[in-house]
C-alpha positions in Angstrom: 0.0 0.0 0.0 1.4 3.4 -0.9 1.8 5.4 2.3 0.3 9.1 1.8 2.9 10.8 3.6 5.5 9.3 1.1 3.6 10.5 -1.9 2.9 14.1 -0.6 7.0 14.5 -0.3 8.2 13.1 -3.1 5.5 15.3 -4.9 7.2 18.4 -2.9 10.4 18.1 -3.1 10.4 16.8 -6.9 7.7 19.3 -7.9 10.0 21.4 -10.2 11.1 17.9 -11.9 7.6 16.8 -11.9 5.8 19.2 -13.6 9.2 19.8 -16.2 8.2 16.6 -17.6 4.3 16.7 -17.0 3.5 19.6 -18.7 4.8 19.0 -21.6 3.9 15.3 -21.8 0.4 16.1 -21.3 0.4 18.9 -24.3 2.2 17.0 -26.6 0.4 13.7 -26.4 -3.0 15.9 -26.3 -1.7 17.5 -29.1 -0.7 14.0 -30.6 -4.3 12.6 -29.9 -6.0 15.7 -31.9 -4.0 15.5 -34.4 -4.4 11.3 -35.1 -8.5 12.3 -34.7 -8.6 14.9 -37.7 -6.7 12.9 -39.6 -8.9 9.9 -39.4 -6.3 7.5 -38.1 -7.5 4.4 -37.1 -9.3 4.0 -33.9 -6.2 1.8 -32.1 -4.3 4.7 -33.1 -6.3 7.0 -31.7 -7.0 5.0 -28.5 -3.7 4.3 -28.1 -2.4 7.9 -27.7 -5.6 8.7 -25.4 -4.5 5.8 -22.7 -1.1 7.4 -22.9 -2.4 11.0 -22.5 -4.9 10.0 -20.0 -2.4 8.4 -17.8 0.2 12.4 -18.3 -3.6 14.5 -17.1 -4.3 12.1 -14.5 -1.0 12.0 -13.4 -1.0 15.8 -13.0 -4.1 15.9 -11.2 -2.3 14.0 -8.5 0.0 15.7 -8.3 -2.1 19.1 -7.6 -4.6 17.4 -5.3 -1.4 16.3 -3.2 0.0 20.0 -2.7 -3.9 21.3 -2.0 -3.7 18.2 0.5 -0.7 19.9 2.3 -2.1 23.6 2.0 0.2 24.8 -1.1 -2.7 27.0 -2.9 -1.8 29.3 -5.3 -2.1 30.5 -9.0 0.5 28.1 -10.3 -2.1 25.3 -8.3 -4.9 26.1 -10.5 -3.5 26.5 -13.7 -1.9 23.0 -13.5 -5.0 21.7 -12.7 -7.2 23.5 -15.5 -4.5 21.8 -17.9 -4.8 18.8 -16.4 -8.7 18.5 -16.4 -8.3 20.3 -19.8 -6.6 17.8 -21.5 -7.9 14.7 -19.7 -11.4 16.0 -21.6 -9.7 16.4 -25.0 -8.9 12.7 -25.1 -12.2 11.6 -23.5 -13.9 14.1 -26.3 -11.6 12.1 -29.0 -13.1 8.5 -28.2 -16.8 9.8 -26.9 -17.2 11.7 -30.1 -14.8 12.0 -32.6 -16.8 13.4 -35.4 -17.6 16.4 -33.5 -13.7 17.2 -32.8 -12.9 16.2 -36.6 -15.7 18.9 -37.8 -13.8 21.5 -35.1 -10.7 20.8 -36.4 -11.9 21.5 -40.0 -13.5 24.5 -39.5 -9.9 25.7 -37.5 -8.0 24.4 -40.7 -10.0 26.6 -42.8 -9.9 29.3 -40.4 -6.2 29.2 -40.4 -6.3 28.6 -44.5 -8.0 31.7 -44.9 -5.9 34.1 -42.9 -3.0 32.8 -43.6 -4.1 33.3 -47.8 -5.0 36.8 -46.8 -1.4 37.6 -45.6 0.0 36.1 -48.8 -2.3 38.3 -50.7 -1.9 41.4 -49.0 2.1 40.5 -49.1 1.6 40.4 -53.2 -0.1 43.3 -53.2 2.6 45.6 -51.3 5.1 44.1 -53.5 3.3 45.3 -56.9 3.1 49.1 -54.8 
């Protein structure tokens, strides 16, 4: 059995170390997972990246309830946890309903396609000025 006491200080005094690796981890694999959904990879694929970015967010969570547990509350706190919830529902939201974050992340392509056309244009036109 894993004795509480143990887990709240190695969460303290590896916090720095901990979050180093688990902020990134969590972005990157929710990032990963997003990125597998609009482009239609298969579901193992897509499942597969999920367990792994589940396990980064849950991780995190963890490791926030474990300094409110010992009082630490501040900004830094919250914002760790907001990304950890955050991106524990991204991959939830990739296996409950992946056609919903597929049609998201075409209308954001297209966003994106469009502005990014508009520069080019307007970067033609000062050229022929």
């Amino acid at each position: 059995m894993i004795d509480f006491n143990t887990v709240t200080e190695f969460s303290s005094t590896y916090c720095i170390a901990i979050c180093a690796f688990l902020v990134p981890a969590n972005l990157l694999t929710t990032l990963q997972t997003a990125i597998l959904t609009g482009l239609k990879r298969p579901r193992i694929q897509v499942w597969a990246s999920v367990v792994v970015a589940s396990l980064w967010a849950t991780a995190m969570i963890f490791h926030v309830f474990s300094w409110f547990a010992i009082g630490v509350v501040m900004p830094p706190t919250y914002i760790l946890l907001v990304m950890g919830i955050t991106c524990l529902t991204i991959n939830v939201w990739a296996i409950a309903h992946p056609a919903s974050m597929m049609q998201l992340i075409r209308v954001a392509v297209s966003v994106v396609r469009g502005a990014l056309q508009r520069k080019k244009d307007l970067v033609i036109l000062e050229r022929r000025m």
